[in-house]
C-alpha positions in Angstrom: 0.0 0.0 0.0 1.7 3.4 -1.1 0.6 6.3 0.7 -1.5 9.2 -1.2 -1.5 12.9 -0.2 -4.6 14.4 -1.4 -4.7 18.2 -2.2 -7.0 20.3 -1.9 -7.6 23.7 -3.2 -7.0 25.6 0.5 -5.0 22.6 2.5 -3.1 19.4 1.8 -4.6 16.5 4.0 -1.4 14.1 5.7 -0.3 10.8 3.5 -2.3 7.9 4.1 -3.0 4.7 2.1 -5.3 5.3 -0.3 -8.3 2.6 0.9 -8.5 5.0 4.7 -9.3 8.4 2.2 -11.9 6.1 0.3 -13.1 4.6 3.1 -13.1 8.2 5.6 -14.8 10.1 2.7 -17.5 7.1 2.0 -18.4 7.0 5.9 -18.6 11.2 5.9 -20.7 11.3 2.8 -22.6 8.3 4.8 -23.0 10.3 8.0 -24.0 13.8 6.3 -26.5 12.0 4.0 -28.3 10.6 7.1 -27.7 14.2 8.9 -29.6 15.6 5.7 -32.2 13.7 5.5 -33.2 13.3 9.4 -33.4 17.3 9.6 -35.5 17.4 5.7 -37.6 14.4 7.6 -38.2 16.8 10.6 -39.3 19.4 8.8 -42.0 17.7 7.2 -43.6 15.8 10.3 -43.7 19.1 11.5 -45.2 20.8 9.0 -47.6 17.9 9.1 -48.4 18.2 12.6 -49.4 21.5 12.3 -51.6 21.1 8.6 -53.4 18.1 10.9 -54.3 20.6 13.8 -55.5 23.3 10.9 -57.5 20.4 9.4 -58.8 19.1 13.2 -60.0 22.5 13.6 -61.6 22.9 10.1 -63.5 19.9 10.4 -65.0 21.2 13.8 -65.8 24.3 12.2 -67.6 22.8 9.8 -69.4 20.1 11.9 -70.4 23.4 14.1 -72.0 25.1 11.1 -73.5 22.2 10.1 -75.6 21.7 13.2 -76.2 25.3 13.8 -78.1 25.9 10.0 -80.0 22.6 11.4 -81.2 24.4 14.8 -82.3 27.8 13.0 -85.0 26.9 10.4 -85.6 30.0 8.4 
């Protein structure tokens, strides 16, 4: 195993063989993927928690109006 330095445009990362930089960036691409998603999947139950309480409170709403046009006969 021959050690690599990689390059990069600001800094040069420390020689290592080349299967620990494949196998570092594959495990940080892993971890920021599942960062990503968890916070995108947060958002949403969220924003689904509060679309069900808007539609909770709808529904009564409508139930409400419903029995009052049936109580006051014109």
């Amino acid at each position: 195993m021959t050690p690599v330095q990689i390059d990069l445009i600001f800094f040069t990362l420390p020689q290592a063989s080349l299967s620990l930089w494949l196998l570092g960036a594959f495990a940080i691409g892993g971890l920021l993927g599942v960062l990503l998603s968890s916070v995108v999947v947060l958002s949403l139950k969220t924003r689904l928690y509060y679309l069900n309480k808007k539609m909770v409170s709808a529904r009564q709403e409508i139930n409400k109006l419903r029995t009052s046009s049936l109580k006051d006969p014109a």
